[in-house]
N, C-alpha and C positions, 0 to 999 in steps of 0.2 A: 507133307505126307502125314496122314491119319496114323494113329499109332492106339490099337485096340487092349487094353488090359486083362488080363482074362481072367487074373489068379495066381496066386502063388506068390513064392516072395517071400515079402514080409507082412502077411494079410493078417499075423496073429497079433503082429504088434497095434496095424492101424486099426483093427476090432475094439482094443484092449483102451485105446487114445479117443475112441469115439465114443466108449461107454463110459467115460473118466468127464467128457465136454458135455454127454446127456445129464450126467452126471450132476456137475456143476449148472447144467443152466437150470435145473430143475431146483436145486438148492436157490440160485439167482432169483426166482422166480416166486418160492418159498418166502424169498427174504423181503422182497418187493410186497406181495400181498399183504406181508405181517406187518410191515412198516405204512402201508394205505391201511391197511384196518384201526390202527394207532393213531395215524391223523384226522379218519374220519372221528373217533371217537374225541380226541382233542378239541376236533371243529365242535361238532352236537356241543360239549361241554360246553363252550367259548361261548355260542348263541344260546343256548339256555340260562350262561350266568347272566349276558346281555341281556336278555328279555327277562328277566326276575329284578335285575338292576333298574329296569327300564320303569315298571312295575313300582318298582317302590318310589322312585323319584318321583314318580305321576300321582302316587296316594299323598308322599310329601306338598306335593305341588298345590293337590288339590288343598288340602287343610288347611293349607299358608292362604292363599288365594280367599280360604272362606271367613279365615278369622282377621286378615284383611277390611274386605268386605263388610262385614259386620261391626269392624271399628271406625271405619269411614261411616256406615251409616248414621251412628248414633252422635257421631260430633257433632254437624249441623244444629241438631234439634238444638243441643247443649248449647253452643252460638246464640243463639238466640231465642232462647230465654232470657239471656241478659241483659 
């Protein structure tokens, strides 16, 4: 059997428990974005040290790589002349 509510009661109390749970999830909710805003900027940070790190390795890499290069070339010669 259907059973229709209509009013009355204790309607001040369940008003009172429902703005108390709007309440909180909106706080919830509050807290959530604050803490995704936080890891977004944690992230950005993370991949900009990465790619700044990445950067200098590549500039290291290359100078190694040149003066390398240029000490290999001139042995040969030296080789033989002798």
């Amino acid at each position: 059997m259907a059973v229709a509510r209509l009013g009355g009661g204790a309607g001040g109390r369940r008003r009172l428990f429902g703005a108390f749970r709007r309440l909180r999830v909106r706080w919830l909710a509050a807290l959530y974005r604050r803490s995704l805003r936080r890891l977004r900027a944690y992230y950005a940070k993370a991949v900009q040290d990465l790619l700044e790190g990445a950067a200098a390795m590549s500039t290291l890499r290359s100078q190694a790589a040149a003066d390398c290069s240029f000490g290999t070339a001139f042995a040969p010669v030296v080789a033989v002349g002798y």
